[in-house]
C-alpha positions as CSV (number, residue, x, y, z in Angstrom):
1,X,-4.4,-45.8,106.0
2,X,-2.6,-46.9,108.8
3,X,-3.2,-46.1,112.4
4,X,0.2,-44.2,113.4
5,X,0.0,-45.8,116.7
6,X,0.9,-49.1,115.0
7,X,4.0,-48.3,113.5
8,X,7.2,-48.3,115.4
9,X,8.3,-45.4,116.8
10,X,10.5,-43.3,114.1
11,X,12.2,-41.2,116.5
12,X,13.2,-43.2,119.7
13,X,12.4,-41.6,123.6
14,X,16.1,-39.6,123.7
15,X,18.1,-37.5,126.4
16,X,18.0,-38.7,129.7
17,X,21.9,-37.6,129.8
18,X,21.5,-36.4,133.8
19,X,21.0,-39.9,134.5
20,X,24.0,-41.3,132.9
21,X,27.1,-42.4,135.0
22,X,29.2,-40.8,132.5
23,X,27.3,-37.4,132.6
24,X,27.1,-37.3,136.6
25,X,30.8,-37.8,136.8
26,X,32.0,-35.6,133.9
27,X,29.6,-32.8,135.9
28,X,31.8,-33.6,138.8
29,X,35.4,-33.3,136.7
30,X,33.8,-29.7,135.8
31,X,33.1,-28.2,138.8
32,X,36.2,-29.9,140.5
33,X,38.7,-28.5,137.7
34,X,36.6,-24.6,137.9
35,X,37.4,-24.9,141.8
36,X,41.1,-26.3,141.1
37,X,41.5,-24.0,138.2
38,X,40.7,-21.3,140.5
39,X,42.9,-21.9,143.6
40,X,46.3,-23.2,141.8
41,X,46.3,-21.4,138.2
42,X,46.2,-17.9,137.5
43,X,43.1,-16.5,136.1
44,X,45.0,-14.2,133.7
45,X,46.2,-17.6,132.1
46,X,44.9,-18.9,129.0
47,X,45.6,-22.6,131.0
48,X,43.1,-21.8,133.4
49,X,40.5,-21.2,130.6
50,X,41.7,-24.4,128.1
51,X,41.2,-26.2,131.0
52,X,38.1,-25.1,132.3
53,X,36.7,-25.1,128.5
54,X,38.1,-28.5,128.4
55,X,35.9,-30.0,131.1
56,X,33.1,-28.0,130.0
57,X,33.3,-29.2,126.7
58,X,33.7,-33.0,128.2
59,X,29.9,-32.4,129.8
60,X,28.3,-30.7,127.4
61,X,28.9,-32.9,124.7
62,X,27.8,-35.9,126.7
63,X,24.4,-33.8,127.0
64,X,24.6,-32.8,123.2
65,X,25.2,-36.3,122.4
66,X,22.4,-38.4,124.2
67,X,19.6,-35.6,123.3
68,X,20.8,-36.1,119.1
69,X,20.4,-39.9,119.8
70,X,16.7,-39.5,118.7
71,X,17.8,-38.5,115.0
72,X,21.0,-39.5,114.9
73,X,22.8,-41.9,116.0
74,X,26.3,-41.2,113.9
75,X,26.0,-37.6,115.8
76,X,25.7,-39.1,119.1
77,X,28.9,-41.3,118.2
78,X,30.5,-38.0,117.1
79,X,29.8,-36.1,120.1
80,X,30.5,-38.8,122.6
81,X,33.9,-39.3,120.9
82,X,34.3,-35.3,121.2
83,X,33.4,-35.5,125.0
84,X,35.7,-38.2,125.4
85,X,38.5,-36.3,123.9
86,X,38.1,-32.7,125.8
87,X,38.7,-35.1,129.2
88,X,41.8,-36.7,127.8
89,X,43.4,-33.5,126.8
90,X,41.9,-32.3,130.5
91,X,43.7,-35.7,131.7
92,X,47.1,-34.3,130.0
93,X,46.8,-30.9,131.3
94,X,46.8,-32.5,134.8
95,X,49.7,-34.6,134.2
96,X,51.5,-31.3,133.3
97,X,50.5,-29.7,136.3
98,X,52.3,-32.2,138.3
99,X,55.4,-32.6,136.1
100,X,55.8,-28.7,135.9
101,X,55.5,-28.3,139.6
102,X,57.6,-31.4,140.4
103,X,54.9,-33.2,142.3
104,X,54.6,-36.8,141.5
105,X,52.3,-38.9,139.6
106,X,50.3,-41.0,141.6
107,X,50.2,-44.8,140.3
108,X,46.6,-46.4,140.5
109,X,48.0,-48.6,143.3
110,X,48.4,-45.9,145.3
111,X,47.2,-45.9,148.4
112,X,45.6,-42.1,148.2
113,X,44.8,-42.8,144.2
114,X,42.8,-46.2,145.7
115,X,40.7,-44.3,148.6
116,X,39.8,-41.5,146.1
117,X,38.9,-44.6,143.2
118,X,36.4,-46.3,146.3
119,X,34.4,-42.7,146.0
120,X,33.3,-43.5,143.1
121,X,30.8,-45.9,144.5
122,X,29.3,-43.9,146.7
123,X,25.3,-43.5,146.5
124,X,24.9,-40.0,145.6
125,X,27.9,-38.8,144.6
126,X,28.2,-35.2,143.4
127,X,30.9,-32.7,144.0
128,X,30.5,-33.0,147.7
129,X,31.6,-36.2,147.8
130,X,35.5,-35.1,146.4
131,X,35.1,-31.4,148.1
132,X,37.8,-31.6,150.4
133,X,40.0,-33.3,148.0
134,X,40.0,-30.2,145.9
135,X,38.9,-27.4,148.0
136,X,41.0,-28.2,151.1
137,X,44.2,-30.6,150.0
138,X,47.8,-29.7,149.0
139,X,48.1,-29.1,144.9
140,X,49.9,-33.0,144.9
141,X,46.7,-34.4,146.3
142,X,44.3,-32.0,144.1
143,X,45.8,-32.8,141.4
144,X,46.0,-36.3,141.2
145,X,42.3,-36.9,142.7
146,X,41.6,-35.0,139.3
147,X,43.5,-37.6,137.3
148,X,41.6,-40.3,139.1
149,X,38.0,-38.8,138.9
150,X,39.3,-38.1,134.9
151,X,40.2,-41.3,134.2
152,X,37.2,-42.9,135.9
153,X,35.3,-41.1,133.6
154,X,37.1,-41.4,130.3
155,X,36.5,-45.4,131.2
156,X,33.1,-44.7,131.7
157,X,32.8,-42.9,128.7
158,X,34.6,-46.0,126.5
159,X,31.7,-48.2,128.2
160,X,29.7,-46.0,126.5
161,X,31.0,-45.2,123.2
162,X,31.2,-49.3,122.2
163,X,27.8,-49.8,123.5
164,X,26.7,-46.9,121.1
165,X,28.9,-48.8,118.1
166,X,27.3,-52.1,118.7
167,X,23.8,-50.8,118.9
168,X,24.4,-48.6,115.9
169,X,25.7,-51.7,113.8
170,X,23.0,-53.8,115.0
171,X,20.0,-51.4,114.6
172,X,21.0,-48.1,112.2
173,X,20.4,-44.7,112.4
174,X,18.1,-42.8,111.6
175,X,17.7,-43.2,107.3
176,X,17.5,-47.1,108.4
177,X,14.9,-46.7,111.1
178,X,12.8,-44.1,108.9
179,X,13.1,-46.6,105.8
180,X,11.5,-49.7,108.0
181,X,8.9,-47.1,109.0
182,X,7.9,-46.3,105.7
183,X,7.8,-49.9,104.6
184,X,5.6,-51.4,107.0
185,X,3.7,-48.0,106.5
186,X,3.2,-49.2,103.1
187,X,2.4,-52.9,103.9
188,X,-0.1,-51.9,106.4
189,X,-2.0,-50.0,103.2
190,X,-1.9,-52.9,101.4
């Protein structure tokens, strides 16, 4: 019989989401929308929820996602690609907010849209970081630091997404990784 400790591992370390760019700035996009959700839309509106549920639904899949990653690797994909698209109809709901109010877009060349890009290389950056962008700024300036944090993660979350693709065509899932497993479980026996 073979000693366990010889055989590959069948269900890879997983998790580690709160260490994940992607995951530490979608946690930021959440609390950022609940505090601009709160001062610029009416609670009573089922936009202020969408949009809250939106960014939620952008972090906790990202979480959901990397702790399947031990058993599956096509649910991972799935979740990811779920996170991904809760920020882009976030993204959308943003754009909205602008057009409906008649504020404008920013462009990413813009000189406000640049300064709030640089915070994303910031050591330790949390919500503090972007607080008086959203807590203490016009509804133009709110707004569009939103679309830049959102789109900084969506790319981040792309990054992701094709590294998962490549290592899922290069290694499996799961069913793969269990049959190898099993056959050198077998060979080991003799």
């Amino acid at each position: 019989m073979p000693d366990p400790k010889d055989l590959p591992q069948l269900i890879p370390p997983h998790g580690g989401y709160a260490e994940l760019q992607s995951y530490k700035m979608a946690e930021i996009v959440y609390d950022a929308t609940v505090v601009f959700c709160d001062r610029f839309i009416s609670k009573r509106s089922r936009t202020h929820d969408q949009m809250v549920q939106a960014a939620r639904s952008g972090k906790q899949n990202i979480a959901e996602g990397s702790m399947a990653s031990g058993t599956s690797k096509k649910t991972e994909l799935k979740v990811i690609g779920v996170a991904r698209a809760s920020l882009e109809e976030l993204l959308l709901d943003f754009k909205d907010f602008l057009w409906q109010k008649g504020l404008p877009l920013w462009g990413k060349d813009h000189p406000e849209a640049q300064a709030v890009r640089k915070l994303a290389y910031a050591s330790n950056r949390s919500y503090l970081t972007y607080k008086t962008y959203i807590e203490e700024k016009p509804p133009e300036i709110s707004a569009n630091t939103m679309i830049c944090m959102i789109h900084q993660t969506n790319y981040l979350l792309d990054q992701q997404l094709r590294a998962l693709e490549k290592e899922f065509l290069q290694e499996g899932g799961f069913t793969e990784r269990l049959y190898r497993v099993r056959s050198q479980a077998r060979k080991m026996r003799g």
